[in-house]
C-alpha positions in Angstrom: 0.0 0.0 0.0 0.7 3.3 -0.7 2.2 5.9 1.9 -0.5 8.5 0.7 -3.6 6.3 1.6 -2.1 5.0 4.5 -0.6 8.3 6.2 -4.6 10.4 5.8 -6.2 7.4 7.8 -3.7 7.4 9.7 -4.0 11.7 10.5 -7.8 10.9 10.7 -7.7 8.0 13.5 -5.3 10.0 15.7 -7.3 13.1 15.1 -10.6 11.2 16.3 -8.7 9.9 19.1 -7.6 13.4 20.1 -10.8 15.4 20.1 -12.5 12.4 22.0 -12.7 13.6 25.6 -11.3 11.2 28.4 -14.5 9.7 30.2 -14.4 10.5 33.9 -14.6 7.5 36.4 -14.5 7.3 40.0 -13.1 4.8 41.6 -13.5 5.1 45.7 -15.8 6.9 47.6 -14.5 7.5 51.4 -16.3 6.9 54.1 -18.6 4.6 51.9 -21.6 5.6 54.4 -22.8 8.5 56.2 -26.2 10.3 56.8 -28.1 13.8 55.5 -25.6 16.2 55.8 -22.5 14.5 55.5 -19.6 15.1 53.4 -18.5 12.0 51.3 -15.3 12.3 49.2 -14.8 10.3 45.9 -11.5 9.9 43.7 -10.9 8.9 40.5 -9.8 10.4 37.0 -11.5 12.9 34.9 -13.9 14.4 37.2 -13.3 18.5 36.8 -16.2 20.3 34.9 -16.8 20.3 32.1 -16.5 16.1 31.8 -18.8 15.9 35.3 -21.7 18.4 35.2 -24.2 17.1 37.9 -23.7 14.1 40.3 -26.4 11.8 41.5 -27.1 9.1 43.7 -29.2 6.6 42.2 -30.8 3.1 42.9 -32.1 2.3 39.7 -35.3 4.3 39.9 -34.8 7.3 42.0 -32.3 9.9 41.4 -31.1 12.2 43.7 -28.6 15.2 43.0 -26.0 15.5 45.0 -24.2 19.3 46.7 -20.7 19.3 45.0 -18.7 21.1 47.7 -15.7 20.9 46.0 -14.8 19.3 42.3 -11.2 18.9 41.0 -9.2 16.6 37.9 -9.0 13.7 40.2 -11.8 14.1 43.2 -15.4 15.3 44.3 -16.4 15.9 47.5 -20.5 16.4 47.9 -23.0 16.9 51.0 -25.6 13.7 51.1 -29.1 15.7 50.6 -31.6 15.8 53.5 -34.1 14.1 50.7 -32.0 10.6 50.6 -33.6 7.8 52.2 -31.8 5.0 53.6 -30.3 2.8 51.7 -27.3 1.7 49.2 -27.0 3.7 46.0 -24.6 4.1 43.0 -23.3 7.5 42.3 -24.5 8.5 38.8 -22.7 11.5 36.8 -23.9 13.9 34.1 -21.3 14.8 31.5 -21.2 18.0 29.9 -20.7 18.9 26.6 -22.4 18.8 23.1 -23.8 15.1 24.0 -24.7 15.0 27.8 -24.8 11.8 29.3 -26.0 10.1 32.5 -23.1 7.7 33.6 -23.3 4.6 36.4 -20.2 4.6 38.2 -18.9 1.8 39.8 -18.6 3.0 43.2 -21.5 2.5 46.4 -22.8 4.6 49.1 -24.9 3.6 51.9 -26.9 6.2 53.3 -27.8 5.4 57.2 -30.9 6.9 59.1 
């Protein structure tokens, strides 16, 4: 093959790669449990605005927005709303953007009475 149909694919695939933005994911959430009103911090990669918008507990059918106290690159720290019942929930992110998405994360809370 030719070097000038193989280097534009080539320019084209690292160009799509480049203007994809990295995905955020958090990875540990410390304490894992608290009540309304605490402070939970998670860590993890890619979590500054604009890739996380909104954060959310969720447990499949209810979801909850979350008080971001503080956001940076690689950690969140948010207040447990006075709205969330007991219970174990995923945290759930909205990414920002020209296609904003609702994201599962793979990280649990338990909220306690």
């Amino acid at each position: 093959m030719r070097w000038s149909v193989i280097l534009p694919l080539l320019l084209a695939a690292g160009a799509a790669l480049f203007a994809q933005q990295a995905m955020p994911r958090m990875t540990v959430v410390e304490p894992t449990n608290g009540k309304a009103g605490d402070i939970l911090a998670v860590t993890g990669e890619n979590l500054a605005k604009p890739p996380v918008e909104k954060v959310y507990l969720t447990d499949g059918k209810v979801d909850i927005e979350v008080q971001v106290t503080e956001q940076a690159a690689t950690s969140i720290k948010f207040k447990i709303p006075a709205k969330a019942k007991p219970g174990r929930f995923s945290l759930m992110i909205l990414t920002g953007g020209k296609d904003p998405r609702l994201i599962e994360q793979p990280v649990k809370v338990t909220v306690e009475e």
